[in-house]
N, C-alpha and C positions, 0 to 999 in steps of 0.2 A: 487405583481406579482408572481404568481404562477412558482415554479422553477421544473425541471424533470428531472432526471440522468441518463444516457448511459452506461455504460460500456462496450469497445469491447473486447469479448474474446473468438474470433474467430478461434483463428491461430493455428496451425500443431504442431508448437514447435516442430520442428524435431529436432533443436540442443541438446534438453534435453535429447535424446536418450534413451527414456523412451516412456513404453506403460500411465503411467501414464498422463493424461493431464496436461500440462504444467502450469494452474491456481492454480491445485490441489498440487503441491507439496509444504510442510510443509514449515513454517518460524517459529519457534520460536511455534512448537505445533500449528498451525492454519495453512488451505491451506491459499496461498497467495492473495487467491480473497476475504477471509473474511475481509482482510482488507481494501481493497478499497471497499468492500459494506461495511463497516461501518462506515468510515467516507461518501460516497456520500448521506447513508441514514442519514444525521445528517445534510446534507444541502438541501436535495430535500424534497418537501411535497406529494411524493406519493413512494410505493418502487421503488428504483432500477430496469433502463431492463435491462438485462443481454444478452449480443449478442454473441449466443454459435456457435460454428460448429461442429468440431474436437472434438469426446470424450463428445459429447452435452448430451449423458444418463445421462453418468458418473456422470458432472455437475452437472446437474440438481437434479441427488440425494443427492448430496454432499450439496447444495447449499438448496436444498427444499424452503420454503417458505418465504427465503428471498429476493427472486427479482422475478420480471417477465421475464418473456425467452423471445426472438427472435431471430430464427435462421437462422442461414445465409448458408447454404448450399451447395455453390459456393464460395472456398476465392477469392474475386474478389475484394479485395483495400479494407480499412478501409471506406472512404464515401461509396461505397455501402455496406459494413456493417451497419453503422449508418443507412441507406434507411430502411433495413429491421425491424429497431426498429421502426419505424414511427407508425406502426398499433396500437404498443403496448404502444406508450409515452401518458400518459394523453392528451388529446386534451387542456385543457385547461391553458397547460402550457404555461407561454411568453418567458421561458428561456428553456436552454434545455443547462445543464452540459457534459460534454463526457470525457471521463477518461478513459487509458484501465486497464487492470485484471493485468499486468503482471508487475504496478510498485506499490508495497504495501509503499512505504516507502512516498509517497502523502502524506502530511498530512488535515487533517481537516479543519484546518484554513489558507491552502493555496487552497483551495478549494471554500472557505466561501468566500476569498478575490476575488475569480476568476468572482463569482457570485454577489458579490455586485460590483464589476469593470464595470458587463456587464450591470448592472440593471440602473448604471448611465451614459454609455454610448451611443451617437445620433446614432452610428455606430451598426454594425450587427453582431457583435464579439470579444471579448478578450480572446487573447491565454496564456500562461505559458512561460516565459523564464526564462535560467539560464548563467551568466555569471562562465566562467570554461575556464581556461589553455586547459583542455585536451578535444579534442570536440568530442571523441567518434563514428564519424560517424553521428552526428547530423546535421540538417539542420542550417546555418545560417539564423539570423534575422537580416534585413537590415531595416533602420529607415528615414522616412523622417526628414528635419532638426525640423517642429514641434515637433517631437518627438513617433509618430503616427508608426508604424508598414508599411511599403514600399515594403517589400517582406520576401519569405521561399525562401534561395536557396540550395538544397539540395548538400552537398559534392563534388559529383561525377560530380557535374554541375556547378560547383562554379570559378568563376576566379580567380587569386591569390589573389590580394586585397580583396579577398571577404572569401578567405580563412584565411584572417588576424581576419576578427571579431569574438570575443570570445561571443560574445550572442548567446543564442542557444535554439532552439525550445523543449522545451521537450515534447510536445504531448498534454497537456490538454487545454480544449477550452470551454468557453462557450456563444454560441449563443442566440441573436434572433428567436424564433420556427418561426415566421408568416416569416420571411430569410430563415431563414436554408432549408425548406424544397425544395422550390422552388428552390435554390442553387445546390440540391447536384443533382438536374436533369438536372441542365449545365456542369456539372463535364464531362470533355471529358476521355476518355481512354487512360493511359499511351502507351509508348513501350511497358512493358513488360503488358499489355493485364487487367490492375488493373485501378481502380478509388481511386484516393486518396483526401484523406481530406485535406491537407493541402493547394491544390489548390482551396478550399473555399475562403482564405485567398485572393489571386490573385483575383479573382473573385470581390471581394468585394473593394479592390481598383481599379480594373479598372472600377468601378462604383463611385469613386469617395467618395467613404464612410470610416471610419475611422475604423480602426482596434486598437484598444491599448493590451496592455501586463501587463500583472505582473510578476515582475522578483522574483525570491525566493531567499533565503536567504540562506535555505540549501541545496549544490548542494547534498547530500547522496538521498534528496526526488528524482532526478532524475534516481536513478538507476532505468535500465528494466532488464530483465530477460528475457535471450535467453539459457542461456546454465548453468550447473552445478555452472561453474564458480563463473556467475554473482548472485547465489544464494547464493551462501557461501558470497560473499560480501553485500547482501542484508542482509541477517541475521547478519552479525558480526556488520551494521550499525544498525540494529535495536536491537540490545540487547547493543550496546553502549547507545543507546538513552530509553530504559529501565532503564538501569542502571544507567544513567546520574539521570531520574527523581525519582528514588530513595536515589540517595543520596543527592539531592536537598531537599527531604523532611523528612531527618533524619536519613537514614543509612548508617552505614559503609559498603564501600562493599573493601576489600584492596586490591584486582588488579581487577577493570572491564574488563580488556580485557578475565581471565579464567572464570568470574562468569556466568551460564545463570540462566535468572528470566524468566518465561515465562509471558506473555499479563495478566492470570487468578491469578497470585499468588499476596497474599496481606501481607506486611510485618509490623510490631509495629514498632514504632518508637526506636530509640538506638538501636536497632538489628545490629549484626553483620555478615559478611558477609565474611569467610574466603576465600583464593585461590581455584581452582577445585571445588567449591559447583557450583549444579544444582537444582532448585527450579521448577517442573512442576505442569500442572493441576492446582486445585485448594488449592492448599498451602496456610494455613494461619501461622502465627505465631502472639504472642504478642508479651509486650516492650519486650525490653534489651533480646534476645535473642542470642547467637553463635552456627553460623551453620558454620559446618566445621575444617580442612582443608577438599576437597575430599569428601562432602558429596553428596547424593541423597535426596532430599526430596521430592513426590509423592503424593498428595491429603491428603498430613500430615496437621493434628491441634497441635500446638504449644502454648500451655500458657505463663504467661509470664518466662522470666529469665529463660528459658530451654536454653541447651545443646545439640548438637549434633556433633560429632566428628568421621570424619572418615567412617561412617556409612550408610548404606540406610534402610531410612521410607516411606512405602510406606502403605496409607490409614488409616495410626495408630492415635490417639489423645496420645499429654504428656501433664499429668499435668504441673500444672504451677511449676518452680524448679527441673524440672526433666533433669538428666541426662543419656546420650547416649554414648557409645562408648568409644573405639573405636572396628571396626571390627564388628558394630550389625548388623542383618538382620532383622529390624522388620516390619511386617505387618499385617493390618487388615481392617474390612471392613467397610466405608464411611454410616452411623457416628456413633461414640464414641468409635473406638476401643483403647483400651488404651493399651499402651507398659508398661512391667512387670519393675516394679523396679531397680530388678536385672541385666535387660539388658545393661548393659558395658563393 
Protein backbone atom coordinates (compact mmCIF):
# COMPACT_ATOMS: atom_id res chain seq x y z
CA UNK A 1 0.00 0.00 0.00
CA UNK A 2 1.13 2.96 -1.21
CA UNK A 3 2.07 5.61 1.70
CA UNK A 4 1.83 9.88 1.16
CA UNK A 5 3.17 12.56 3.60
CA UNK A 6 1.49 15.87 4.76
CA UNK A 7 3.32 18.20 6.45
CA UNK A 8 1.28 21.35 7.95
CA UNK A 9 3.17 24.60 7.91
CA UNK A 10 0.88 26.78 7.71
CA UNK A 11 0.95 28.96 10.76
CA UNK A 12 1.77 32.90 11.54
CA UNK A 13 4.38 31.88 14.18
CA UNK A 14 3.76 35.29 15.71
CA UNK A 15 5.44 34.02 18.90
CA UNK A 16 8.90 33.81 17.07
CA UNK A 17 8.67 37.54 16.76
CA UNK A 18 10.38 37.40 13.58
CA UNK A 19 9.93 38.43 9.93
CA UNK A 20 11.62 35.10 9.29
CA UNK A 21 9.09 32.18 8.96
CA UNK A 22 8.75 30.22 11.72
CA UNK A 23 9.84 26.69 9.59
CA UNK A 24 12.80 28.44 8.34
CA UNK A 25 14.53 29.19 11.52
CA UNK A 26 17.98 27.24 11.88
CA UNK A 27 18.61 24.08 14.18
CA UNK A 28 21.87 22.96 14.25
CA UNK A 29 22.67 24.80 10.51
CA UNK A 30 19.45 23.49 8.74
CA UNK A 31 15.84 25.28 8.71
CA UNK A 32 13.72 23.30 10.98
CA UNK A 33 11.41 21.91 8.11
CA UNK A 34 14.47 20.16 6.56
CA UNK A 35 14.05 17.85 9.07
CA UNK A 36 10.76 16.65 9.10
CA UNK A 37 11.03 16.44 5.02
CA UNK A 38 13.61 14.14 5.52
CA UNK A 39 12.69 11.79 7.53
CA UNK A 40 8.75 11.81 5.95
CA UNK A 41 10.50 11.43 2.57
CA UNK A 42 12.29 8.17 4.00
CA UNK A 43 8.76 6.80 4.79
CA UNK A 44 6.46 8.04 1.99
CA UNK A 45 6.89 6.72 -1.87
CA UNK A 46 6.21 9.98 -3.48
CA UNK A 47 7.73 13.62 -2.19
CA UNK A 48 6.46 15.35 0.55
CA UNK A 49 3.25 18.18 0.45
CA UNK A 50 4.22 20.80 2.13
CA UNK A 51 1.04 22.87 3.37
CA UNK A 52 2.39 26.65 3.26
CA UNK A 53 0.63 29.95 4.19
CA UNK A 54 2.37 32.55 6.00
CA UNK A 55 5.80 33.58 4.29
CA UNK A 56 4.79 30.69 1.55
CA UNK A 57 7.56 32.55 -1.14
CA UNK A 58 9.94 32.38 1.37
CA UNK A 59 9.32 28.62 1.76
CA UNK A 60 9.07 27.50 -1.19
CA UNK A 61 12.57 28.93 -2.16
CA UNK A 62 14.12 27.70 0.91
CA UNK A 63 12.57 24.46 0.36
CA UNK A 64 12.66 24.27 -3.66
CA UNK A 65 12.30 20.87 -4.90
CA UNK A 66 11.82 18.95 -2.15
CA UNK A 67 8.18 18.67 -1.50
CA UNK A 68 5.22 19.74 -3.43
CA UNK A 69 3.38 22.96 -1.98
CA UNK A 70 -0.20 23.43 -1.14
CA UNK A 71 -1.32 26.34 0.06
CA UNK A 72 -3.64 27.25 2.52
CA UNK A 73 -4.34 30.73 2.40
CA UNK A 74 -6.90 31.25 5.14
CA UNK A 75 -5.51 29.83 8.70
CA UNK A 76 -8.59 28.12 9.35
CA UNK A 77 -7.67 24.83 11.64
CA UNK A 78 -5.01 22.24 10.75
CA UNK A 79 -7.86 19.77 9.03
CA UNK A 80 -8.69 22.41 6.67
CA UNK A 81 -5.26 22.79 6.11
CA UNK A 82 -4.79 19.01 5.36
CA UNK A 83 -8.21 19.76 2.84
CA UNK A 84 -6.07 21.88 0.93
CA UNK A 85 -3.31 19.19 0.38
CA UNK A 86 -5.83 16.71 -1.11
CA UNK A 87 -5.33 18.11 -4.80
CA UNK A 88 -1.77 17.71 -4.43
CA UNK A 89 -1.50 14.06 -2.29
CA UNK A 90 -0.80 11.19 -5.05
CA UNK A 91 -4.27 9.72 -5.55
CA UNK A 92 -3.07 6.54 -5.39
CA UNK A 93 -2.22 6.53 -1.98
CA UNK A 94 -4.14 4.15 0.85
CA UNK A 95 -2.27 5.86 3.65
CA UNK A 96 -1.68 9.33 3.99
CA UNK A 97 1.12 10.44 6.99
CA UNK A 98 0.48 14.11 8.53
CA UNK A 99 3.23 15.64 10.60
CA UNK A 100 3.79 19.34 11.11
CA UNK A 101 7.04 21.50 10.16
CA UNK A 102 7.35 22.87 13.46
CA UNK A 103 8.50 19.53 15.54
CA UNK A 104 12.09 18.41 13.75
CA UNK A 105 13.00 16.33 16.62
CA UNK A 106 10.21 13.36 14.92
CA UNK A 107 12.22 10.89 14.27
CA UNK A 108 12.16 8.40 11.41
CA UNK A 109 11.49 5.33 12.81
CA UNK A 110 8.75 6.76 15.01
CA UNK A 111 7.16 7.62 11.83
CA UNK A 112 7.94 4.19 10.11
CA UNK A 113 6.20 2.68 13.28
CA UNK A 114 3.13 5.20 12.78
CA UNK A 115 2.70 3.86 9.21
CA UNK A 116 3.18 0.35 9.54
CA UNK A 117 0.61 0.58 13.01
CA UNK A 118 -1.93 2.15 10.45
CA UNK A 119 -1.24 -0.29 7.48
CA UNK A 120 -2.29 -3.17 9.91
CA UNK A 121 -5.03 -1.63 11.46
CA UNK A 122 -9.16 -2.46 10.61
CA UNK A 123 -9.76 1.14 11.90
CA UNK A 124 -9.23 4.45 9.94
CA UNK A 125 -6.27 5.88 11.90
CA UNK A 126 -3.28 5.81 14.43
CA UNK A 127 -2.13 8.81 16.05
CA UNK A 128 1.28 9.49 18.17
CA UNK A 129 1.32 9.64 21.95
CA UNK A 130 3.61 10.38 24.72
CA UNK A 131 3.50 9.58 28.32
CA UNK A 132 5.00 12.90 30.23
CA UNK A 133 4.72 14.41 34.01
CA UNK A 134 4.48 17.70 32.31
CA UNK A 135 1.59 17.93 29.80
CA UNK A 136 2.46 21.24 28.29
CA UNK A 137 -0.89 22.28 27.23
CA UNK A 138 -1.46 19.12 25.37
CA UNK A 139 -4.47 17.30 24.52
CA UNK A 140 -5.23 14.21 26.76
CA UNK A 141 -5.78 10.61 25.40
CA UNK A 142 -8.44 8.86 26.98
CA UNK A 143 -8.60 4.87 26.29
CA UNK A 144 -11.15 2.34 26.04
CA UNK A 145 -10.57 -0.62 28.60
CA UNK A 146 -9.57 -2.62 24.98
CA UNK A 147 -7.11 -0.44 24.85
CA UNK A 148 -8.22 1.44 21.57
CA UNK A 149 -8.10 5.21 21.63
CA UNK A 150 -11.78 6.74 23.32
CA UNK A 151 -11.04 10.35 22.87
CA UNK A 152 -8.63 13.83 22.41
CA UNK A 153 -9.77 15.97 25.37
CA UNK A 154 -8.19 19.10 25.00
CA UNK A 155 -6.81 20.94 28.44
CA UNK A 156 -9.03 23.91 28.48
CA UNK A 157 -11.84 21.27 28.23
CA UNK A 158 -10.72 18.50 30.29
CA UNK A 159 -12.42 17.64 33.73
CA UNK A 160 -10.16 16.93 36.68
CA UNK A 161 -9.88 13.35 36.51
CA UNK A 162 -9.05 13.77 32.99
CA UNK A 163 -6.61 16.21 33.92
CA UNK A 164 -4.93 13.29 35.81
CA UNK A 165 -3.80 11.30 32.50
CA UNK A 166 -0.43 11.79 31.71
CA UNK A 167 -0.78 10.30 27.85
CA UNK A 168 -0.72 13.02 25.60
CA UNK A 169 -1.51 13.66 22.04
CA UNK A 170 1.48 14.89 20.32
CA UNK A 171 0.03 15.69 16.88
CA UNK A 172 1.09 13.05 14.22
CA UNK A 173 -1.33 10.65 12.60
CA UNK A 174 -1.55 8.53 10.04
CA UNK A 175 -4.73 7.72 8.07
CA UNK A 176 -6.90 5.73 5.76
CA UNK A 177 -6.85 8.26 2.41
CA UNK A 178 -10.21 6.32 0.87
CA UNK A 179 -11.41 7.91 5.35
CA UNK A 180 -9.63 10.67 5.66
CA UNK A 181 -10.93 12.59 2.84
CA UNK A 182 -14.51 12.11 3.39
CA UNK A 183 -13.80 12.80 7.16
CA UNK A 184 -12.34 15.95 7.11
CA UNK A 185 -15.66 17.29 5.14
CA UNK A 186 -17.59 16.44 8.52
CA UNK A 187 -15.29 18.32 10.55
CA UNK A 188 -17.65 21.08 12.02
CA UNK A 189 -16.34 24.50 13.09
CA UNK A 190 -14.87 25.17 16.30
CA UNK A 191 -15.67 28.43 18.62
CA UNK A 192 -12.90 30.13 17.75
CA UNK A 193 -14.02 29.96 13.76
CA UNK A 194 -11.13 26.85 12.94
CA UNK A 195 -11.57 23.20 11.79
CA UNK A 196 -9.52 20.94 13.61
CA UNK A 197 -7.98 17.73 13.00
CA UNK A 198 -7.95 16.19 15.94
CA UNK A 199 -11.88 15.82 15.87
CA UNK A 200 -11.10 13.16 13.11
CA UNK A 201 -10.44 11.15 15.90
CA UNK A 202 -14.06 11.73 17.48
CA UNK A 203 -15.40 11.23 14.41
CA UNK A 204 -14.18 7.85 13.84
CA UNK A 205 -15.31 6.43 17.22
CA UNK A 206 -18.58 7.56 17.08
CA UNK A 207 -18.54 5.36 14.13
CA UNK A 208 -17.76 2.72 16.06
CA UNK A 209 -14.21 2.05 14.35
CA UNK A 210 -10.93 1.76 16.18
CA UNK A 211 -8.37 4.32 16.58
CA UNK A 212 -4.86 2.94 18.08
CA UNK A 213 -1.67 4.83 19.06
CA UNK A 214 1.93 4.58 19.26
CA UNK A 215 3.38 5.85 22.35
CA UNK A 216 7.24 7.00 21.81
CA UNK A 217 9.74 6.61 23.86
CA UNK A 218 11.46 9.70 23.64
CA UNK A 219 9.41 12.45 24.89
CA UNK A 220 12.37 15.37 23.48
CA UNK A 221 10.73 13.93 19.80
CA UNK A 222 7.67 15.78 21.09
CA UNK A 223 8.98 19.20 21.39
CA UNK A 224 7.10 22.06 18.88
CA UNK A 225 8.18 25.29 18.39
CA UNK A 226 6.22 28.41 18.99
CA UNK A 227 8.67 30.75 20.41
CA UNK A 228 12.56 31.39 20.76
CA UNK A 229 12.37 29.60 23.77
CA UNK A 230 11.31 26.35 22.64
CA UNK A 231 14.05 26.51 19.86
CA UNK A 232 16.92 26.69 22.02
CA UNK A 233 15.48 23.59 23.68
CA UNK A 234 14.89 22.02 20.49
CA UNK A 235 18.44 22.40 19.47
CA UNK A 236 20.14 21.63 22.90
CA UNK A 237 17.86 18.11 22.49
CA UNK A 238 19.19 17.72 19.23
CA UNK A 239 22.73 18.22 19.37
CA UNK A 240 22.49 15.96 22.68
CA UNK A 241 21.14 13.26 20.37
CA UNK A 242 24.08 14.05 17.75
CA UNK A 243 26.42 13.77 20.09
CA UNK A 244 24.91 10.88 21.89
CA UNK A 245 25.46 9.00 18.35
CA UNK A 246 28.86 9.93 17.99
CA UNK A 247 30.01 8.72 20.85
CA UNK A 248 28.21 5.51 20.56
CA UNK A 249 30.24 5.07 17.49
CA UNK A 250 33.82 5.91 18.62
CA UNK A 251 34.37 9.28 19.79
CA UNK A 252 35.30 11.17 22.66
CA UNK A 253 33.49 14.05 22.85
CA UNK A 254 34.39 15.26 27.09
CA UNK A 255 31.47 17.45 27.97
CA UNK A 256 28.42 17.17 25.20
CA UNK A 257 26.56 19.59 26.69
CA UNK A 258 29.49 22.63 25.24
CA UNK A 259 30.15 20.48 22.05
CA UNK A 260 28.17 21.41 18.67
CA UNK A 261 28.45 18.81 15.60
CA UNK A 262 26.29 19.84 13.16
CA UNK A 263 23.75 16.98 10.93
CA UNK A 264 26.67 17.34 7.71
CA UNK A 265 29.98 16.84 9.75
CA UNK A 266 31.68 13.30 9.62
CA UNK A 267 34.06 12.42 12.21
CA UNK A 268 37.06 9.21 12.22
CA UNK A 269 36.84 7.01 14.63
CA UNK A 270 39.12 7.82 18.30
CA UNK A 271 38.83 11.58 17.46
CA UNK A 272 38.60 13.68 20.20
CA UNK A 273 36.34 16.20 21.10
CA UNK A 274 37.54 18.83 23.49
CA UNK A 275 35.08 21.55 25.58
CA UNK A 276 33.70 24.75 23.54
CA UNK A 277 34.57 23.11 19.99
CA UNK A 278 32.11 23.64 17.20
CA UNK A 279 32.12 21.36 14.11
CA UNK A 280 29.88 23.13 11.03
CA UNK A 281 29.05 22.37 7.37
CA UNK A 282 30.68 19.96 5.98
CA UNK A 283 33.51 18.89 8.32
CA UNK A 284 35.55 15.97 7.93
CA UNK A 285 38.14 14.83 9.97
CA UNK A 286 40.11 11.30 10.11
CA UNK A 287 41.14 8.72 13.17
CA UNK A 288 42.47 9.89 16.20
CA UNK A 289 42.10 13.36 15.75
CA UNK A 290 41.98 16.42 18.72
CA UNK A 291 39.96 19.30 18.09
CA UNK A 292 39.93 21.76 20.60
CA UNK A 293 39.70 23.21 23.69
CA UNK A 294 37.50 26.40 21.91
CA UNK A 295 37.87 25.46 18.45
CA UNK A 296 35.95 26.33 15.08
CA UNK A 297 36.06 23.97 12.51
CA UNK A 298 34.14 25.13 9.15
CA UNK A 299 34.06 22.79 5.86
CA UNK A 300 37.67 21.78 7.25
CA UNK A 301 39.38 18.33 5.93
CA UNK A 302 41.17 16.68 8.60
CA UNK A 303 43.58 13.74 8.04
CA UNK A 304 44.28 11.45 10.27
CA UNK A 305 46.02 12.26 14.05
CA UNK A 306 45.65 16.11 13.40
CA UNK A 307 45.52 18.71 15.90
CA UNK A 308 43.58 21.65 16.45
CA UNK A 309 43.78 23.75 19.53
CA UNK A 310 42.10 26.80 20.23
CA UNK A 311 41.71 27.83 16.76
CA UNK A 312 39.36 28.54 13.65
CA UNK A 313 39.63 26.52 10.30
CA UNK A 314 37.54 27.31 8.08
CA UNK A 315 37.59 25.61 4.26
CA UNK A 316 41.19 24.60 4.83
CA UNK A 317 42.50 20.80 4.36
CA UNK A 318 45.54 19.49 7.13
CA UNK A 319 47.46 17.06 6.37
CA UNK A 320 47.42 14.03 8.18
CA UNK A 321 49.72 14.86 11.69
CA UNK A 322 49.44 18.27 11.30
CA UNK A 323 49.29 20.66 13.98
CA UNK A 324 47.13 23.84 14.93
CA UNK A 325 47.23 26.42 17.41
CA UNK A 326 46.73 27.84 19.49
CA UNK A 327 45.14 31.31 18.40
CA UNK A 328 45.25 30.30 14.39
CA UNK A 329 43.03 31.77 11.77
CA UNK A 330 43.12 29.76 9.02
CA UNK A 331 41.23 29.55 5.79
CA UNK A 332 40.80 28.54 2.39
CA UNK A 333 38.77 27.52 -0.39
CA UNK A 334 36.65 23.98 -0.54
CA UNK A 335 38.79 21.67 -1.84
CA UNK A 336 42.40 21.15 -1.01
CA UNK A 337 43.23 24.26 0.56
CA UNK A 338 45.96 23.31 2.89
CA UNK A 339 46.99 25.23 6.14
CA UNK A 340 50.81 26.38 6.23
CA UNK A 341 52.84 24.31 8.67
CA UNK A 342 53.93 27.01 10.38
CA UNK A 343 50.50 27.89 11.58
CA UNK A 344 50.58 27.54 15.64
Amino acid sequence: MLTAAVILAAGQGTRMCSRLPKILHPILGKPMIAYALENARQVSDSLPVLVVGHGAEAVRQAVGNEALFALQSEQLGTAHALQQARPVVDPRAGLVLVIAGDMPLLQMETLRRLVQTQAENPGPVTMSTVIAEDPKGFGRVLRTPQGSVSAIVEEAAALPEQLAVRELNVGAYCFSAAWLWNALERVKVSEKGEYYLTDTIALAVSEGQAVQAVCLEDPFETIGINTRVHLAEAEGAMRLRINTRWMLSGVTISDPRTATIEPGVELGPDTVILPGSHLYGRTRTGRSCVIGPNTILRDAFLGDDCQVVSSYVSGATLEAGQRVGPFAYLTGSLPGAVAERGAR
